[in-house]
Structures are given as C-alpha cells and as structure tokens.
N, C-alpha and C positions, 0 to 999 in steps of 0.2 A: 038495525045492526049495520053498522057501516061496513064499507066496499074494504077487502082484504086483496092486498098487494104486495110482494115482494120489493122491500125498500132499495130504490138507487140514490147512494149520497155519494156525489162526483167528489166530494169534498173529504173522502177517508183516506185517510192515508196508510200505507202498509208496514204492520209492525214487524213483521219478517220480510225478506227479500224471497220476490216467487219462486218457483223451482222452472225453469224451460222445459223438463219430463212432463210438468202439468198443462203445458200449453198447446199440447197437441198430444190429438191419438197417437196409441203406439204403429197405425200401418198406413200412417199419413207418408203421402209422398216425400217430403222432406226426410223425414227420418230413412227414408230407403235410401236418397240419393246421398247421404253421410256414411248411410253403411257402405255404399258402394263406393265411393269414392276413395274408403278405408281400405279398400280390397286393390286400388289402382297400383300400380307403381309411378311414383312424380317425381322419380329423379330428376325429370329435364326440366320442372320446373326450379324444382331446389335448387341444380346446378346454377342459374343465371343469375343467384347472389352469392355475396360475399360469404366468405367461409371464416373470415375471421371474428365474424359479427357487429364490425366496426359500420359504421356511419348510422342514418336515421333507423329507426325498427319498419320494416313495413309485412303487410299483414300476410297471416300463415298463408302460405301458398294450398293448403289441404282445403283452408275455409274457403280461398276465393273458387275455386275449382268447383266447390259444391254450389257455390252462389251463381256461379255462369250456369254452372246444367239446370238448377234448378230453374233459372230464371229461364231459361230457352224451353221447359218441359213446360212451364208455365204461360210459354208464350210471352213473355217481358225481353222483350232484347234493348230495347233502350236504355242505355248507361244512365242517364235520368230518371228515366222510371225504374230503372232495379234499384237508385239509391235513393226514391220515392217511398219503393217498399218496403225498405230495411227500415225506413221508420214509422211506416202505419199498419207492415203485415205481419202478423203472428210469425207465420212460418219462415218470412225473411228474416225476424227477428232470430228462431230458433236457429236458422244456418251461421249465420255471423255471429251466435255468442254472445246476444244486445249490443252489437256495435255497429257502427255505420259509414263503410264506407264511401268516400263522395264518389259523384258521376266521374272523377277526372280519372280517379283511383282505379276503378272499374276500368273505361272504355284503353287508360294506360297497360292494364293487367291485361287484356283480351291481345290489344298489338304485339306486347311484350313477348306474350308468349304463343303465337300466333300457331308458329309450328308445332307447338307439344299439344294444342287445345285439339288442333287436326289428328293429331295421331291418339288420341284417346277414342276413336273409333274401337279401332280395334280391341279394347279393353272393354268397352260395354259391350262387343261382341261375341268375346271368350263370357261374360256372366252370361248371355244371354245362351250362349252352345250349353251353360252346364245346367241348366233349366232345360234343354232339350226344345230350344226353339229355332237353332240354326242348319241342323243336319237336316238337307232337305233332296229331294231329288230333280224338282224344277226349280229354276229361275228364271227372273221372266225382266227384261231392261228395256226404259222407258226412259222417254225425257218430254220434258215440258219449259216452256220460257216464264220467268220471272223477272218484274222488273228490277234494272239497278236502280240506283240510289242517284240517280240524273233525269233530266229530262231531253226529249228529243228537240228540243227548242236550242239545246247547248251544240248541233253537231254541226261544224264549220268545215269548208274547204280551204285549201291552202294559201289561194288571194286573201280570204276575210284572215287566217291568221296572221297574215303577212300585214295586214293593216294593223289590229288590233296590238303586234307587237310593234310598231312603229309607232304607234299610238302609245304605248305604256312608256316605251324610249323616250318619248318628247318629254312627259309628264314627271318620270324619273330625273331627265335633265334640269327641267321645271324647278323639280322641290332640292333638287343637289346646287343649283345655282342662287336659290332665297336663304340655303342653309352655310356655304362655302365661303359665298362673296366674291371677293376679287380671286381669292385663292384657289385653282386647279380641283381641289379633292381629290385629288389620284396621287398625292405627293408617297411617297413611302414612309414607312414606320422610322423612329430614329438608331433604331438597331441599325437599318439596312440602306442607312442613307453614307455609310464608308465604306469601298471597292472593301475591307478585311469583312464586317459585317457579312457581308452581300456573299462572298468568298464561303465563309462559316456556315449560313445556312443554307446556300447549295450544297455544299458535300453532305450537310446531314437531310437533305432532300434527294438526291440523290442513292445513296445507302440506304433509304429506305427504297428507293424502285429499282435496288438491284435486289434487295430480300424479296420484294415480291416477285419480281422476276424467276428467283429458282424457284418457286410454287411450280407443282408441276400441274396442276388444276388450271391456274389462274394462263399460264402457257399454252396449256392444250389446244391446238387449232380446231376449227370448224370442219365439223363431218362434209365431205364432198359428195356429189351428186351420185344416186343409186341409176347407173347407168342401165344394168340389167332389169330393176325394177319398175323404170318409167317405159323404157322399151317393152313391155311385156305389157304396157297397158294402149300401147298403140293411140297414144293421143296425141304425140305430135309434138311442137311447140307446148301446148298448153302443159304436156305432164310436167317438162321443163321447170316451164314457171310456178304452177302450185306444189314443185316438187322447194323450188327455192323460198313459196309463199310459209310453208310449212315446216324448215328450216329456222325461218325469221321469228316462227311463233314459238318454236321450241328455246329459243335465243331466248325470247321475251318468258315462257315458265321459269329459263334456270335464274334471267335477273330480274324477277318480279318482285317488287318491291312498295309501300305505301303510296298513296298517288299525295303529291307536295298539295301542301293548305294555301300557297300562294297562288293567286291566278295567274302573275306573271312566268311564275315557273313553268304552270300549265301549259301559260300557253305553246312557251318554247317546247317544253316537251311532246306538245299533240303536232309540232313542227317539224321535231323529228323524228316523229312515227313515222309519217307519210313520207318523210327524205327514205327515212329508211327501207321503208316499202317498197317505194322506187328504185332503189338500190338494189333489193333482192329479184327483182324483176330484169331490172340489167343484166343482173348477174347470171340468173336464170338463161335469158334470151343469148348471155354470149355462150354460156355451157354448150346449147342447143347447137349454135352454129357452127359449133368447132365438133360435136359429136356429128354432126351432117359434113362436115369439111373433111373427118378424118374417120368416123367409124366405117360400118357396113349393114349391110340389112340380116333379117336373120336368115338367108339363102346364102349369104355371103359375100353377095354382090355391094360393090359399094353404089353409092347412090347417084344416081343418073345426074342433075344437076344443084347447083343451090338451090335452095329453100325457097317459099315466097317471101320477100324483102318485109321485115316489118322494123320500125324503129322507135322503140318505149318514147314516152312524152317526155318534153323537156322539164315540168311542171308537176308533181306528186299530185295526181288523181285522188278522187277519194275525197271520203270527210271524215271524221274525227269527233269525238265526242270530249271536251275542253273538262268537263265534270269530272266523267270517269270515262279516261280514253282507253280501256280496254271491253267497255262494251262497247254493244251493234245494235243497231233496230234490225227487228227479227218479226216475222210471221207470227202471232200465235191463233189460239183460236177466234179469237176475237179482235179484228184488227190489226195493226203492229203494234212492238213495244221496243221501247229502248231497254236493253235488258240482257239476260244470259242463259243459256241452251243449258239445265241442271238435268243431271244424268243419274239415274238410280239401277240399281240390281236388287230385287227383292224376292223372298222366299215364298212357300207357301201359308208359315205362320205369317207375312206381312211383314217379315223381318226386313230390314236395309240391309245387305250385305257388302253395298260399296256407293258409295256417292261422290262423282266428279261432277266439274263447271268445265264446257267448254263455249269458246268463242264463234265456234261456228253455226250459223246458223240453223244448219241440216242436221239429222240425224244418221246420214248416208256418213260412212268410216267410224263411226264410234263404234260397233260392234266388240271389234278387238280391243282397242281399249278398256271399254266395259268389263268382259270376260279376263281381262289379263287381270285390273284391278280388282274383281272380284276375287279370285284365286290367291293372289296377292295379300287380301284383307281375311281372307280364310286362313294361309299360311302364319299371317303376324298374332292371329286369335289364338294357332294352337289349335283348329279341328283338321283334323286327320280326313274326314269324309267329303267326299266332291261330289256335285252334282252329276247331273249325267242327261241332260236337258238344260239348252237354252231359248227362251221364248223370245222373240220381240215384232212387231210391226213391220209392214211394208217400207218403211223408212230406211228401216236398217240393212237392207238389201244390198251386200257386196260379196259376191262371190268370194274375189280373193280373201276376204276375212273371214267368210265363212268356213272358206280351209285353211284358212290359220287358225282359228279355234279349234276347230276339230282335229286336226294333227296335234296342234300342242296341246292342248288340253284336255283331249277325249272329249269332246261335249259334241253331243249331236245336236244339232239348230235346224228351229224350224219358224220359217219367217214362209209370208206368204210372199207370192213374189207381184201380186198384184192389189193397190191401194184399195178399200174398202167402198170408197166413192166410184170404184169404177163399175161397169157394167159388165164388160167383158176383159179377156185378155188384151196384154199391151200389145202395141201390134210387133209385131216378131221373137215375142215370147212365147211362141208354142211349144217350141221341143227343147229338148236338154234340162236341165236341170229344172226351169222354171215349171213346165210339165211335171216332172218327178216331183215337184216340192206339191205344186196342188195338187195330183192324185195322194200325195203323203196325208196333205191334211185334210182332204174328203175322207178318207178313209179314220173308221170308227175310233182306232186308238191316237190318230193324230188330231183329229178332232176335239177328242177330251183333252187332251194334253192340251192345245192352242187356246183352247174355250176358259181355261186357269190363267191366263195371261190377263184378261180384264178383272180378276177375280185377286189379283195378288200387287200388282203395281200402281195399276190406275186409283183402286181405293187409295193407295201411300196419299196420291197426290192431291185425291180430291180430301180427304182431310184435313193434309196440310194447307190446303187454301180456302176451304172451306169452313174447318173446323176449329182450326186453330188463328183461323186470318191471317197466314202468310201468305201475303202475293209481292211483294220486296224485299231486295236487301239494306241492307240499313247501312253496310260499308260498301267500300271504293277499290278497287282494281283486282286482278285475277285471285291473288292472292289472299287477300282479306276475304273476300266471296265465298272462297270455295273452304277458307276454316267456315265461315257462318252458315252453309249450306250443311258440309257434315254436323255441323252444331246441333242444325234441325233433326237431319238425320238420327244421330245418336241418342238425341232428347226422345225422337221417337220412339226407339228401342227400348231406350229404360223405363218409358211411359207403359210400353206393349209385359215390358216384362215384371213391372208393377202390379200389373192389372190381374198377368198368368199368374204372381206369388202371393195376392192377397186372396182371401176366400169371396166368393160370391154372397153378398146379403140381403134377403128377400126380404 
C-alpha cells in the first residue's frame, strides 16, 4: 500500500478569490488592533489632507494607523521590513487589505504625522481603563538609557567642526567652480536682475514678515530668570547657569524638528548648538552678576562684595553628536551609550501610564515631570481616579519635587533617600526628612508598598529589551524619539490588553 499524503500543487490556481476572514483567527492580534483602531478618533490625521479629494489618492489613514501599531506590537519598526511584511505576512496582508505599501510610504506616514502618532497614547489608554486595567492606587517611575540611532564615534568638538566645515566649504567651491566656469554662480535670477524686479519681490517678502510678526506666539519673548526659585536653591552661580542651561532646552522641545539628511547641514547645525550653548551660559553668568550687583540676601542685607570673577570661554565647550545631535553618551548599566534617559510611569497591571525621553542624563528632577505627565495622560484618557502613591528609586531624590507632587497632586512619594549600593547613610543624611523617609520604608506597610516598585516598572523594561529586542531607536532627534518610544509604549498596552480580552487556552 503506498505512503498517503496530503497533495501540495504549487501550481493551482484559485478559482474564487480568498476571503482575508479565512486567513486568520478571529482573536488574532491583528484583528484586535483594527477593532481598536475603529474605536480611535483620527481627525488629526484626516485633517492633514486635502478635503477636496483633488491631487494623487494616498492610502486610508485608518489602514496605515493599524499597520504602525501593529507593526511596533510586533516588534517590526523598520519601514523595510513592515513593507517586507505586507508582502510575505498573512496578518500584514490582512491590515492593509492585500496592498502594499512601500518603505517610503511608511517611514513618510510615520514623520508626517508624527504628532497625532504620539498623542494616540492616550486613546489606547481610555480602552485599556474600560477593561479595568488602569485605575490603580500605586505608580511606580523608572527610567532606563537606550541607544539612539548614532554612534559615539560621531561626537566632535567645536575645532574638529570648524575644520570639517571648512573642509566641505572648499569641496563645495571645488564642484561650483568645475560646474560654473568663468561665471560667478551667485548671479541672480532674471526676475531680480532690474532695481522694479528686485523692488516687487521685496514688498511681497516683506508683507509676509510683518503677518508673521502680528502672530502673537511667534512674538512672545523668552520667560526670564526665576529669581526666587534659584535663590531658594542656594547654589550660587551655578543655579544661574543650569537655570539658563534649562531654558535653552525647553527653546530646543518647542522647535524640535527632524534632524536634516545633509551632513553639511549637520554639521552647521551641531555648530550652532554649542554657539548656542555658550550663549545661554553668558547669559546666565550676566543674570547672576547683576542679581549680586543689585539684589539682597534673604536677611535683607545686600551682598558684602563682588562675586568670584569667572569669565565663560571664548570657544563653545562641549561636543556634539553630528548624527543625532540631540543625544548624549550616558551611564547605563553596562558601560556608556550614546543614547536617551526613556522615562516610564507604570501601574500595577504593568500598564504605561505616561512615557517621555529626556536628554538628561540623570534621573535626579524628572520626578515632577513624570507625575505631572502622568496625571496629564490620565486627564486626556477620560479616568476620573488618581492614584495615591508614587514609587521610584534613589535617583529620583529632590525634595523640592517631592513637595511639588504632593501639594499638586495629592500623591504621597516614597523614594528612599539612600542608593541601594550603599552600605550605610550618606553622610549628613541623618535627620529630617531623609530619616522620616527610611523609618517610612522600614516600616511594614511602606515596605510592601516600595517592594511593588520592582514588581511593576522594571519588568515593563526588561521585556522590552529583553523580549521584544528593543535596545535602539531607529529615528533621530528629540522629537521623532519620543513618538517612537510611546509607540513601544502604547504597542505595549494593547499587547497587555490583548492578552487580558482573549481567554486563556490550556
């Protein structure tokens, strides 16, 4: 009796067209992140085309939405390989509808709408509150370094950029004078080569920089130095300048923008970080001399003499990262990395409740940030319930944030006030507050409470790095980052709440 086998003839062709219901379970992920994404609101996506329907068609903004989360719950973040998949994987198949968009399509759609991709957080967070996975009583905030999408081989000082663009200057001349000839290349256009010409397109150059002018955004001056606030920290000079260093970087969130594909652009632009840098440190350092020249102390008395003399470098310090200059090399557990301080708030289901990137390498002042965006990201969800416990590490240790959370927010915080590495207390940490936080957490009910903190955050991280194999990001500068980190984030939650809405099967 011969061998019996189910026939494969690659060679059949199909007399009906499949159905995509047939190609997948009904409580395959896929299918969940369509429902869900049915449940979103995407106005802002909508909004960013045309409403007349006029020019090329490009593809439903609902599909590509489902094809980024899926592809991030999947762990596929490369624009390459998600349009890899959509043509050898079932379930990329089933999200796109058998079409296939290319890598350009993709990693274009992600820039494009970079801002709405970020604020769908809170949308997979309202599903995830009505499943009853987000009302929680502790939160516990943690950060961890990840690398960017550069290497530490890219980070130059202000000489080597000064060379480098000298160097691209010559080169540029080089290929302007093989392509030119005898002829200048700076001649002007023949519009603007008659005094009426030249006349015409100034006014309407012009007219436009007095419209933007009345913008009253675009006019608003720079917030001045928090006199009360750096006095109150008793550091000197120094609160001065991180008061202006910290100024400079909020300048750089509200114009963060893509980092230019050009390396000449680069490089100018990592040339005027570091001007700038210097700049705020000037500025800084004159704040300081004039509140010593004309303030008082807080007895009242003004200040017995000048300051010690110190005079910023004529030369912008520092180096720069030419790749992506808005990362750092950073500490992490292993080494350094060129990379980014990713900041999580998470529940006790393991839920993310807020996810920011910052540039700093410490975790010391992130507290209140944390705790503001968390609340923030609970308010835009739509849950009415607050916690009432916030966890986090020795790192996080700042008094003054520690009573700014708790004033604004009601959240009692409990950080130890001494690193886990250490043996004993820091030396003049005995009394006050430091005292009261570790009798707090010796004691049995702060104990349990603190002992949930490796139990709720750390697991987030060691999955995602672990489980998932994220330890990079895959785009460039603040901006793009910190969509692609809540990306992870949010893929997480819907992964987690996938998991809570399908049944268990032994």
């Amino acid at each position: 009796m011969p061998q019996n086998f189910i026939d494969c003839d690659r060679e059949q062709a199909f007399l009906l067209p499949p159905s995509l219901r047939d190609w997948l379970v009904e409580d395959h992920l896929a299918w969940f992140v369509i429902d869900a994404v049915e449940r979103m609101d995407l106005a802002a996506f909508y909004a960013a085309y045309r409403a007349d329907g006029h020019g090329r068609a490009a593809y439903e903004p609902a599909m590509m939405v489902s094809l980024v989360l899926y592809s991030f719950a999947t762990d596929v973040r490369s624009a390459r390989a998600i349009e890899r998949h959509c043509r050898q994987d079932v379930a990329f198949r089933v999200l796109t509808g058998n079409r296939v968009p290319d890598h350009a399509t993709v990693a274009r759609f992600i820039a494009r709408h970079e801002t709405a991709l970020a604020a769908l957080f809170s949308q997979v967070l309202r599903l995830c509150d009505r499943a009853g996975l987000v009302a929680s009583e502790i939160v516990s905030i943690d950060g961890t370094k990840f690398h960017a999408n550069a290497s530490r081989d890219a980070n130059v000082d202000y000489d080597q950029l000064a060379r480098e663009v000298i160097a691209d200057t010559i080169k540029t001349d080089a290929a302007e004078d093989e392509l030119h000839g005898e002829a200048r290349g700076d001649e002007l256009p023949e519009h603007l080569q008659t005094r009426e010409g030249r006349r015409a397109w100034l006014e309407r150059e012009l007219a436009g920089d007095r419209e933007h002018d009345d913008d009253p955004e675009s006019s608003a001056e720079e917030g001045g130095f928090d006199q009360e606030r750096i006095v109150a920290r008793i550091q000197g000079r120094h609160g001065w300048l991180l008061d202006a260093k910290r100024q400079l970087d909020r300048q750089r969130w509200r114009d963060a923008g893509p980092v230019a594909r050009s390396r000449a652009t680069r490089l100018r632009d990592a040339a005027a970080r570091l001007e700038d840098e210097l700049d705020a440190e000037r500025r800084g350092n004159r704040a300081y001399e004039q509140y010593r020249a004309n303030g008082r102390m807080k007895d009242g008395r003004r200040f017995g003499g000048p300051p010690k003399p110190y005079v910023p470098p004529n030369s912008p310090p520092g180096e720069v990262n030419t790749t992506d200059p808005d990362s750092r090399v950073m500490k992490a557990f292993r080494g350094w990395v060129q990379g980014y301080n990713v900041q999580t708030a998470v529940n006790e289901h393991q839920i993310a409740l807020a996810g920011e990137i910052t540039v700093e390498t410490i975790d010391f002042g992130q507290l209140r940030p944390m705790a503001d965006a968390t609340i923030s990201e609970l308010d835009a969800a739509g849950v009415s319930e607050r916690p009432s416990v916030v966890l986090a590490d020795a790192g996080y240790w700042n008094e003054q944030q520690m009573d700014d959370v708790t004033a604004g927010h009601g959240l009692n915080v409990l950080i130890p006030p001494d690193s886990s590495r250490r043996t004993g207390p820091r030396p003049g940490w005995t009394d006050g507050r430091p005292r009261f936080m570790r009798h707090l957490l010796d004691s049995p009910v702060g104990s349990q409470l603190y002992r949930q903190r490796k139990q709720t955050v750390e697991p987030v991280f060691a999955h995602t790095k672990h489980n998932r194999h994220i330890h990079r990001f895959h785009r460039r500068g603040r901006s793009a980052v910190r969509t692609e980190w809540r990306l992870i984030l949010m893929t997480h939650n819907l992964t987690k709440l996938h998991h809570h809405l399908t049944p268990a099967t032994g």
